[in-house]
C-alpha positions in Angstrom: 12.8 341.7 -0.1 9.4 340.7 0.3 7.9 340.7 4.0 6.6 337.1 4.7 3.4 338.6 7.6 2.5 335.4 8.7 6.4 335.7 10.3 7.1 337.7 13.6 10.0 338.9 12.3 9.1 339.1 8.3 11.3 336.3 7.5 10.8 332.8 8.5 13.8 331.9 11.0 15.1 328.5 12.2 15.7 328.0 16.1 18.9 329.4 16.1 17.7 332.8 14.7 19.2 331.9 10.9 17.5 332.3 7.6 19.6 332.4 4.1 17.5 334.6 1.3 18.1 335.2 -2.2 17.9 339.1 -2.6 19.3 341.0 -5.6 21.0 338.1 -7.1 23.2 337.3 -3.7 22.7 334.6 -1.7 22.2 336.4 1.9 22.8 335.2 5.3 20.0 336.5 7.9 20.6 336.3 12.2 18.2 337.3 14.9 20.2 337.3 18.1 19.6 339.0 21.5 22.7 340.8 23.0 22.8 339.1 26.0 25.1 337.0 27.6 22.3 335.0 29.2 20.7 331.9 28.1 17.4 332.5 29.5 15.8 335.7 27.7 15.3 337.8 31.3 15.6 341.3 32.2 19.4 342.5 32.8 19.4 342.1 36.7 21.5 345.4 37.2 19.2 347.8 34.9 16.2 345.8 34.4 15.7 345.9 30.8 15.8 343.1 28.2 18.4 343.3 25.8 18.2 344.5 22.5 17.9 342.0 19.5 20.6 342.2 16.8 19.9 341.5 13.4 22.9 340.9 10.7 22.5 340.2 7.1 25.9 339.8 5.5 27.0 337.8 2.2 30.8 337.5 0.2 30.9 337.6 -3.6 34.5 335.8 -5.3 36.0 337.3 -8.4 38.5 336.2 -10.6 42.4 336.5 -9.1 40.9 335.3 -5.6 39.0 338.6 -5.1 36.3 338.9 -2.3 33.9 341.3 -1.7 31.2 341.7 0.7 28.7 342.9 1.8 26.7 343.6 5.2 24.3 344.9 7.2 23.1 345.5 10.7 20.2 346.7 12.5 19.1 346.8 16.3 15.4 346.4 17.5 15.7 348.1 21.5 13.0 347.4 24.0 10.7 349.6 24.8 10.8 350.2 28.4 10.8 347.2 30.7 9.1 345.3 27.9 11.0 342.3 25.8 11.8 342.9 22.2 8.9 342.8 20.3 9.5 341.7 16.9 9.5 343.7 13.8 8.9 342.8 10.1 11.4 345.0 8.8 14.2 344.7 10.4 15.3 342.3 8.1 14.2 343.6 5.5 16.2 346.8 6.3 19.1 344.8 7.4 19.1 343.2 4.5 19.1 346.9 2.4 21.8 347.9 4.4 24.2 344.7 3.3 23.3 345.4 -0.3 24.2 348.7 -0.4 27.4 348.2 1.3 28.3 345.5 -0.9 27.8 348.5 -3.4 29.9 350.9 -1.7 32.7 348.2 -1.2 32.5 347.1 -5.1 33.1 351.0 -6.0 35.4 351.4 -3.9 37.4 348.3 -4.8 37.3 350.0 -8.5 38.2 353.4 -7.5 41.3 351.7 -5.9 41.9 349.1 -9.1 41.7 352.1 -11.1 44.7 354.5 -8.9 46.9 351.2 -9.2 49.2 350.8 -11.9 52.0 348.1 -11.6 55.5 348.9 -13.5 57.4 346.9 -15.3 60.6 347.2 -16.8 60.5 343.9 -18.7 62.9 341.2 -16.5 59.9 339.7 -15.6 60.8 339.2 -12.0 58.6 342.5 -10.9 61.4 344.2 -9.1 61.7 346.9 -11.2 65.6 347.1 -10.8 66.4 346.7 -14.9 68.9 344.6 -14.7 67.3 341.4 -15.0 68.5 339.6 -11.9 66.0 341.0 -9.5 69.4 342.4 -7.1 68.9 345.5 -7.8 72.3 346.4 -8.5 73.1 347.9 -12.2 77.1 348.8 -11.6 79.6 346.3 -12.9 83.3 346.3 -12.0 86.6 345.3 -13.0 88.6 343.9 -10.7 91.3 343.0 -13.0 94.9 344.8 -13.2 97.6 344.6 -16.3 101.1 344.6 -15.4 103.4 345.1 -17.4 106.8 343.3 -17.0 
């Protein structure tokens, strides 16, 4: 991801803290948020501090056989002492890293996993696996009928 300097944070942002990039071939949603519960960007009033700023880049990818996969990414700018947050030009950028390379982790692992699975199949078609075709599960048959002679 290029760093856009003429941006505090790198990236430019709308007035809610969103931005939607196109990195790596993935269309990537970007969010600058502070951690507090407050409105008004102030100092906690117990400890004193601002809070820190959250930034979270996360995307979803759909497959064939409605398979999803995603990927995201999160980092945290802290204040420095009883100072706000000031902003930095690569957070997003490295939020942005870290979305992409857990959308690789996931996509390995989802292939490790596809890989372990084999389905059986004895042929009824119903996927139950019981053999005799009726999906009951029950393979004994009785006879329930008597001869008598007279």
């Amino acid at each position: 991801m290029d760093i856009d300097t003429t941006q505090p944070w790198g990236l430019a942002i709308d007035f809610a803290g969103r931005a939607t990039i196109t990195e790596a071939g993935h269309t990537v949603y970007v969010n600058v948020s502070d951690t507090s519960l407050n409105s008004i960007i102030a100092p906690d009033s117990i400890t004193g501090t601002y809070s820190p700023v959250n930034i979270t880049a996360q995307f979803t990818e759909s497959g064939t056989n409605n398979t999803v996969l995603r990927g995201t990414g999160r980092v945290s700018v802290m204040p420095v002492g009883t100072d706000p947050v000031v902003p930095d030009q690569t957070a997003i950028q490295r939020a942005v890293a870290a979305a992409l390379a857990d959308f690789v982790d996931n996509t390995a692992a989802y292939t490790a996993l596809c890989t372990k699975w084999t389905p059986t199949d004895d042929g009824s078609g119903d996927g139950s696996g019981s053999g005799d075709g009726d999906g009951s599960g029950d393979t004994s048959s009785t006879d329930n009928t008597s001869t008598t002679a007279a």
